[in-house]
C-alpha positions in Angstrom: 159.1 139.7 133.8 162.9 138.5 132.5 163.4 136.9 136.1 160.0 135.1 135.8 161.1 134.0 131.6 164.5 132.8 133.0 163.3 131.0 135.7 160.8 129.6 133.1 163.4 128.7 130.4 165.6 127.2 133.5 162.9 124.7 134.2 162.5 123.9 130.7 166.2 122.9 130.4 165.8 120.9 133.4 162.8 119.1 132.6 164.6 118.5 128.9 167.6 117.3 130.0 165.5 115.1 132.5 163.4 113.2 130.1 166.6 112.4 127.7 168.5 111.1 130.1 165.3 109.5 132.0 164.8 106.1 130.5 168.5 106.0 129.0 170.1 103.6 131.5 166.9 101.0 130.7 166.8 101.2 127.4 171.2 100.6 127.8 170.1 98.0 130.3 167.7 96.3 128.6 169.8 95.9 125.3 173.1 94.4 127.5 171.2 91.8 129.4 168.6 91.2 126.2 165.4 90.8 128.7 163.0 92.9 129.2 160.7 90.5 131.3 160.8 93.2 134.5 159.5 95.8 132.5 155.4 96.6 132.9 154.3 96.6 129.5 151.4 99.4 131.3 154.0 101.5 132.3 155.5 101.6 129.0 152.1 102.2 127.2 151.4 105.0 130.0 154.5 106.9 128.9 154.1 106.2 125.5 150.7 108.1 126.0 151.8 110.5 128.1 154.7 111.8 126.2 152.0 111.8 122.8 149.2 113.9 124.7 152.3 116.4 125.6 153.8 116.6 122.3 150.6 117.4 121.2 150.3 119.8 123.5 153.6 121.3 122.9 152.9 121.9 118.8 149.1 122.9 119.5 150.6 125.8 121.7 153.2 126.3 120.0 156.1 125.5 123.3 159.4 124.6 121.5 160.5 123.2 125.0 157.4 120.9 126.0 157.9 120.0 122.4 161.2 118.8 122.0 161.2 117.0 125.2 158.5 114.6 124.3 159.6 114.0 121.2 162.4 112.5 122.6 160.3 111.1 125.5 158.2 109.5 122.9 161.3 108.4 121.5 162.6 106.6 124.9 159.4 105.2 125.1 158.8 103.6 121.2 162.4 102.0 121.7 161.5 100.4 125.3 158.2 99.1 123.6 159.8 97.8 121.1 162.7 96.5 122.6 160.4 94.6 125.2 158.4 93.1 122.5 161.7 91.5 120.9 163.0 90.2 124.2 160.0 88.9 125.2 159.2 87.4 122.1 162.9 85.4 122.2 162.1 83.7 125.5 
């Protein structure tokens, strides 16, 4: 049973670290060249969605890690929507 809660807790870490650094380099993008034009406003939605349903998940069965990562999924996602609605808007 500890090999099986490592192994769980390693995944978790992974998929953590994954979804911080997952949209980073956009989001950097995005703000250096001020356009967001190549960005699919469905995709966006869809992670924005995605990362809600699994924080909700996360706090309704109480999973810190599933938690915290889509919080900060959730925040990737919130700044890409936003930022593509400001550089769109400028064009």
């Amino acid at each position: 049973m500890v090999l099986l809660e490592i192994i769980r807790d390693l995944f978790g870490y992974v998929a953590l670290v994954t979804t911080i650094i997952g949209l980073m380099p956009q989001i950097y993008k995005t703000y250096k060249t001020k356009s967001a034009r190549d960005l699919s406003s469905l995709m966006l939605w869809n992670c924005f969605v995605c990362a809600s349903s699994w924080l909700i998940y996360g706090v309704i069965v109480k999973d810190k890690m599933v938690t915290i990562s889509n919080i900060l999924a959730l925040g990737t996602s919130i700044v890409l929507i936003f930022q593509k609605r400001k550089y769109d808007n400028h064009k």
